[in-house]
BAFIMAR-672443 format. One record per residue: x, y negated, z negated of N, C-alpha, C in turn. Coordinates in steps of 0.001 Angstrom, whole numbers, plus 500000, padded with zeros to 6 digits. Each point is the difference from the previous one (the first is absolute). Layout:
BAFIMAR-672443
+--------+--------+--------+--------+--------+--------+--------+--------+--------+
|    n.x |    n.y |    n.z |   ca.x |   ca.y |   ca.z |    c.x |    c.y |    c.z |
+--------+--------+--------+--------+--------+--------+--------+--------+--------+
|      X |      Y |      Z |      X |      Y |      Z |      X |      Y |      Z |
...
+--------+--------+--------+--------+--------+--------+--------+--------+--------+
***
This chain:
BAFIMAR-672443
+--------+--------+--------+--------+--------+--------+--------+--------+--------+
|    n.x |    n.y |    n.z |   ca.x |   ca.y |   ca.z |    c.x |    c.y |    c.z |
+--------+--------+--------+--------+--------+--------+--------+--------+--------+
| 633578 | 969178 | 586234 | 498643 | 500095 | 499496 | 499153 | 498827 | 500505 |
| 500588 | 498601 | 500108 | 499032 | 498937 | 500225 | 500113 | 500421 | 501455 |
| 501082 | 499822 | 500929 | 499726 | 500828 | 501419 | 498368 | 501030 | 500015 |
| 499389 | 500740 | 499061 | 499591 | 501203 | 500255 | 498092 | 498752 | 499807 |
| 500371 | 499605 | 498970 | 498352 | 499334 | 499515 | 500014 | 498779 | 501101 |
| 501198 | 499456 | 500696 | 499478 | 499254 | 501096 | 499586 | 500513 | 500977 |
| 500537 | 501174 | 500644 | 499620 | 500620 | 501292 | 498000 | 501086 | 499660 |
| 500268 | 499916 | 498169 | 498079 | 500332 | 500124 | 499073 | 498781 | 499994 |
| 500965 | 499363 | 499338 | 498952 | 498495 | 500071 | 499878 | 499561 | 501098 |
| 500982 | 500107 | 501489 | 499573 | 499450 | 501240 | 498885 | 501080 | 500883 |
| 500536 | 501295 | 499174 | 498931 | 501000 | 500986 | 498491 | 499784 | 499583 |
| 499739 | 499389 | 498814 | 498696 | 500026 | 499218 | 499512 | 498367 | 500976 |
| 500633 | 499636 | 500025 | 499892 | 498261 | 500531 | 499385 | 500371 | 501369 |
| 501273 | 500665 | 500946 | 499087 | 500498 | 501243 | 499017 | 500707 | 500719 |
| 499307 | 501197 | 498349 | 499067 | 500379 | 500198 | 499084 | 499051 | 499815 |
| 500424 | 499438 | 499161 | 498920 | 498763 | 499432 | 498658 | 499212 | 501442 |
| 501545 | 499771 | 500595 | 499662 | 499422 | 501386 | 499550 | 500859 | 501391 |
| 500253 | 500876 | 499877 | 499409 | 501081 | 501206 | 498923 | 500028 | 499333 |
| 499627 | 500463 | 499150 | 498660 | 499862 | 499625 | 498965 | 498598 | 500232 |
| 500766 | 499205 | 499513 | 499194 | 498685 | 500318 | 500183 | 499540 | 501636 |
| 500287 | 500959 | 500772 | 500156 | 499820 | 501532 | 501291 | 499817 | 500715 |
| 500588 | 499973 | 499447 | 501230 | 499880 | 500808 | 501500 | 501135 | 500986 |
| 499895 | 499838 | 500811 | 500631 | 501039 | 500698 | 501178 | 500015 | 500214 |
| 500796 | 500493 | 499565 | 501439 | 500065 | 499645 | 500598 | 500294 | 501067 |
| 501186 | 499256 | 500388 | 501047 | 500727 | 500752 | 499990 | 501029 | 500519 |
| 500805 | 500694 | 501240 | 500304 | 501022 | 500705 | 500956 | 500240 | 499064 |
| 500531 | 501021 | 499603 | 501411 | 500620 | 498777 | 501425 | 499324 | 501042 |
| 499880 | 499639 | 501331 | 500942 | 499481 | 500726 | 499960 | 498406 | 499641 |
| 499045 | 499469 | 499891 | 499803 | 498533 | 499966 | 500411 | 499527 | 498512 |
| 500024 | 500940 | 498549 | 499936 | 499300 | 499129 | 501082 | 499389 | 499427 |
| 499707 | 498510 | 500137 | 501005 | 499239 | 499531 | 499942 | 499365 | 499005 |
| 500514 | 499564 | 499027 | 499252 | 499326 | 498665 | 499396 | 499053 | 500425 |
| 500351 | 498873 | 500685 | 499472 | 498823 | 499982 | 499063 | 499384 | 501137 |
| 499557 | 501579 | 501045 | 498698 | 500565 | 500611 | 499318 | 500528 | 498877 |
| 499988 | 500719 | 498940 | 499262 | 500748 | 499443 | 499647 | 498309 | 498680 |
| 500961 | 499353 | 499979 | 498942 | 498750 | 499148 | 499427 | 499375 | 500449 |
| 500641 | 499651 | 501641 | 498794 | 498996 | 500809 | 498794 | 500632 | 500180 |
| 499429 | 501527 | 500014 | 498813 | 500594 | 499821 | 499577 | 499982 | 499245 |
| 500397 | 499964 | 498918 | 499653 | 500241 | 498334 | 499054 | 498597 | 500139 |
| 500408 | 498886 | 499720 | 500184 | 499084 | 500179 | 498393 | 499288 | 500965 |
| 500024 | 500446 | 501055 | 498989 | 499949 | 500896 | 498272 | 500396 | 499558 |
| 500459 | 501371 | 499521 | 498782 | 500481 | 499616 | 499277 | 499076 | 499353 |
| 498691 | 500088 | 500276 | 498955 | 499656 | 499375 | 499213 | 500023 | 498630 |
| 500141 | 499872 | 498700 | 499227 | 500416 | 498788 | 498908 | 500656 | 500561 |
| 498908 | 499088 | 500413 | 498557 | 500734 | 499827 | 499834 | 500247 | 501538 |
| 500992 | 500394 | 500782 | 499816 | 500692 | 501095 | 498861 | 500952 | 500312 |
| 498989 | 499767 | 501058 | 498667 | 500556 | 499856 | 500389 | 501680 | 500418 |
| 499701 | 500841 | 499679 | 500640 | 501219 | 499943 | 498029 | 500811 | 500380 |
| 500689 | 500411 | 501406 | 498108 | 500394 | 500227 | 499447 | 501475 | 499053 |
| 498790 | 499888 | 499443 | 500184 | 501442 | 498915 | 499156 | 500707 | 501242 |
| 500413 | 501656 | 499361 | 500092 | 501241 | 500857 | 498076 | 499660 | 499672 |
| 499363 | 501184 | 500726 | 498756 | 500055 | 500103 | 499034 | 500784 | 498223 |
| 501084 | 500836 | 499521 | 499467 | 500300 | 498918 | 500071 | 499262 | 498785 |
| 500843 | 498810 | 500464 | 500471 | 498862 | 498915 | 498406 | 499192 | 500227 |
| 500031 | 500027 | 500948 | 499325 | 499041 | 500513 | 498531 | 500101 | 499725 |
| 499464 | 501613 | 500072 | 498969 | 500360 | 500250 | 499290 | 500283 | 497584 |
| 501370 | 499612 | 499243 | 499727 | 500207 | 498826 | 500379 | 498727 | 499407 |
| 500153 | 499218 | 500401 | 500202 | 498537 | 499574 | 498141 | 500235 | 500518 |
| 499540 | 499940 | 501003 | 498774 | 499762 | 500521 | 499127 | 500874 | 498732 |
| 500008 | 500457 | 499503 | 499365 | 501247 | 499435 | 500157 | 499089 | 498432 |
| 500943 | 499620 | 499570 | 500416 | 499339 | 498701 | 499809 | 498470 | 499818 |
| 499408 | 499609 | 501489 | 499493 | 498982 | 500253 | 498434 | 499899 | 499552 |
| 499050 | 500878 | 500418 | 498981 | 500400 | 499437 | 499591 | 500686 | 498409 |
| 501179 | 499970 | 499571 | 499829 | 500341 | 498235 | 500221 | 501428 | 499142 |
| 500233 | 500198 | 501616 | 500276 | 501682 | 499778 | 501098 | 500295 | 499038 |
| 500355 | 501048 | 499258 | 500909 | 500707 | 498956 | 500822 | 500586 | 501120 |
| 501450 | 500601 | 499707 | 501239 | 500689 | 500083 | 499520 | 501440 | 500549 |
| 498933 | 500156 | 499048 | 499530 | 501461 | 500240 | 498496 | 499607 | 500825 |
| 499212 | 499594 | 499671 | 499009 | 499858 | 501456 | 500635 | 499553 | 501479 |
| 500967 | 499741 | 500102 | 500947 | 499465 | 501314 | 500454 | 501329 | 500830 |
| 500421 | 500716 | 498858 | 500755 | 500919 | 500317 | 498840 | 500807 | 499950 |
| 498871 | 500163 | 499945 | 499232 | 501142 | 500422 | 498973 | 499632 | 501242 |
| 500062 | 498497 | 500279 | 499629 | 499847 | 500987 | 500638 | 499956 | 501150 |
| 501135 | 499893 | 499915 | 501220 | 500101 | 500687 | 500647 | 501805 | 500774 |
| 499572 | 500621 | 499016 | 499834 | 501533 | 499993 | 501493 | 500400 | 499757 |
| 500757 | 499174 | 499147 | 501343 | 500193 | 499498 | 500038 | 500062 | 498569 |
| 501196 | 500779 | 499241 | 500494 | 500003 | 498678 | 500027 | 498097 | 499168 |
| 499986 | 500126 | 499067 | 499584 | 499015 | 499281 | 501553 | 499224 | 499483 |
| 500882 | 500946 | 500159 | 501381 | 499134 | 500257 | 500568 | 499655 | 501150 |
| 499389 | 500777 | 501318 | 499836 | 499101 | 500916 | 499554 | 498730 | 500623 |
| 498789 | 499994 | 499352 | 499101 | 498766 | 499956 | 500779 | 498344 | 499298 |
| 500566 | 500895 | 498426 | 500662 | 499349 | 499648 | 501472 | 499279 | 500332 |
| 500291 | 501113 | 501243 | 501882 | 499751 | 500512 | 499143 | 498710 | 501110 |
| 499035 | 499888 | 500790 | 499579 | 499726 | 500891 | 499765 | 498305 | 499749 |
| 499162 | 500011 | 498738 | 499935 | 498805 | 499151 | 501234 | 499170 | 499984 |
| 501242 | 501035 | 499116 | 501013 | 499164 | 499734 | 500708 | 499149 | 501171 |
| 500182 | 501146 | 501160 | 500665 | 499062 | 501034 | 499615 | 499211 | 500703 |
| 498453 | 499924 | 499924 | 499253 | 498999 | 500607 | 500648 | 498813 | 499229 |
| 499652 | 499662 | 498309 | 500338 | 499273 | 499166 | 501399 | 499412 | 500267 |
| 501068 | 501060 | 500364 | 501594 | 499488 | 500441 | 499751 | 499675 | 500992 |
| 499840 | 500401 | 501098 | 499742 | 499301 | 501117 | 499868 | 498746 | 500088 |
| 499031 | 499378 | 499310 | 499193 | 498865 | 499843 | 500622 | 499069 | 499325 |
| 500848 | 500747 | 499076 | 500937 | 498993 | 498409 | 498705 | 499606 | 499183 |
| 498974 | 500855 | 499640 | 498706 | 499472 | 499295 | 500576 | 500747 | 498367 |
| 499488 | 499841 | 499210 | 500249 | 500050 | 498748 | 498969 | 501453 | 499415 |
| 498770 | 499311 | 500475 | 498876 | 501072 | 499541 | 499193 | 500443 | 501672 |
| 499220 | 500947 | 499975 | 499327 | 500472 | 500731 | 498998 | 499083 | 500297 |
| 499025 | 499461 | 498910 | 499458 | 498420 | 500405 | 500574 | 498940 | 500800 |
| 501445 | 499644 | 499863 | 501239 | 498912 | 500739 | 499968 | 500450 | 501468 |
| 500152 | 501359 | 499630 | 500077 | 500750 | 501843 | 499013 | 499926 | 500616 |
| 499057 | 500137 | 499692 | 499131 | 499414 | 501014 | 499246 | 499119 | 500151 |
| 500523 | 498956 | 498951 | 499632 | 498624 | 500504 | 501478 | 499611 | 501450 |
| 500690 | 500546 | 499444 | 501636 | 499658 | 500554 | 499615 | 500680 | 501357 |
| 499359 | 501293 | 500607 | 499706 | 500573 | 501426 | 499103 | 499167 | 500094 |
| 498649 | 499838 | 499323 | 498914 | 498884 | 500627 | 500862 | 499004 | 500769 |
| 501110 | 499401 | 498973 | 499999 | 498655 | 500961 | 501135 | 499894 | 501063 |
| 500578 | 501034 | 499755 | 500559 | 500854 | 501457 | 499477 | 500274 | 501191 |
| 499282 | 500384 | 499360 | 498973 | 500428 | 501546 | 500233 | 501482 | 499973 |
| 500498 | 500940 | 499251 | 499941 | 501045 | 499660 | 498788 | 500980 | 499874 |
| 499157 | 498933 | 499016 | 498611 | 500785 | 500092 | 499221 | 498844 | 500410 |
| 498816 | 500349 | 500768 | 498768 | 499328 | 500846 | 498951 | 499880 | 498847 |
| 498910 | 499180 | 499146 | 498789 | 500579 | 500134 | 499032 | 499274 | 501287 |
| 499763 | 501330 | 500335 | 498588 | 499638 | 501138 | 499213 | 498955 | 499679 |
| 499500 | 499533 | 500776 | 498269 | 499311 | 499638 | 499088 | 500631 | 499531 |
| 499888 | 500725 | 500609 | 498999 | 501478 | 499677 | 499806 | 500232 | 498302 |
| 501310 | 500130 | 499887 | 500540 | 500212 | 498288 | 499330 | 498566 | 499343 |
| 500095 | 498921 | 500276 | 499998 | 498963 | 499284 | 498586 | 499782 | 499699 |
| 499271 | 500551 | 501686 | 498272 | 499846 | 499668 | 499694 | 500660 | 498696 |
| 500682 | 501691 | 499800 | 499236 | 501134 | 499583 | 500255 | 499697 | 498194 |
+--------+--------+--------+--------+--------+--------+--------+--------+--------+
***
């Protein structure tokens, strides 16, 4: 039984980390103590570039917009808008939707123009 909750607790560990960027072994290469020197390597706040619809509703939620005005300007479902939000937010390791895009601002994730700053 403890055999069974260690081998989920390491699979949960290494999703953990593919997610937070990390690229696992060839199924030929994996060796334990290759697979900790990667572990190991990875980065915490590894900059993880967000996709364009992450990107384009962080921008949208940046301006004050709602879940549901995003998503209708967006011309998508409103739990889309919302899935779009969240992974921006993971992406980022931001807490709130406010965090995230202070956290892409100072990424360099999102731009504001000049243009913007005059208007």
């Amino acid at each position: 039984m403890a055999r069974q909750i260690d081998r989920i607790a390491y699979g949960k560990l290494v999703r953990a980390f593919v997610r937070a960027g990390w690229n696992p072994p060839r199924p030929s290469d994996r060796v334990a103590h290759r697979i900790i020197e990667d572990i190991a390597s990875v980065q915490p706040n590894a900059k993880l570039g967000l996709a364009p619809q992450e990107r384009t509703a962080l921008r949208l939620a940046s301006e004050g917009l709602t879940v549901q005005q995003t998503a209708d300007v967006m011309g998508i479902g409103f739990e889309a808008a919302k899935d779009y939000l969240a992974r921006a937010r993971r992406r980022l390791g931001a807490r709130n939707t406010p965090h995230a895009v202070a956290l892409a601002l100072r990424n360099g994730e999102l731009v504001i123009d000049d243009e913007e700053l005059a208007a």
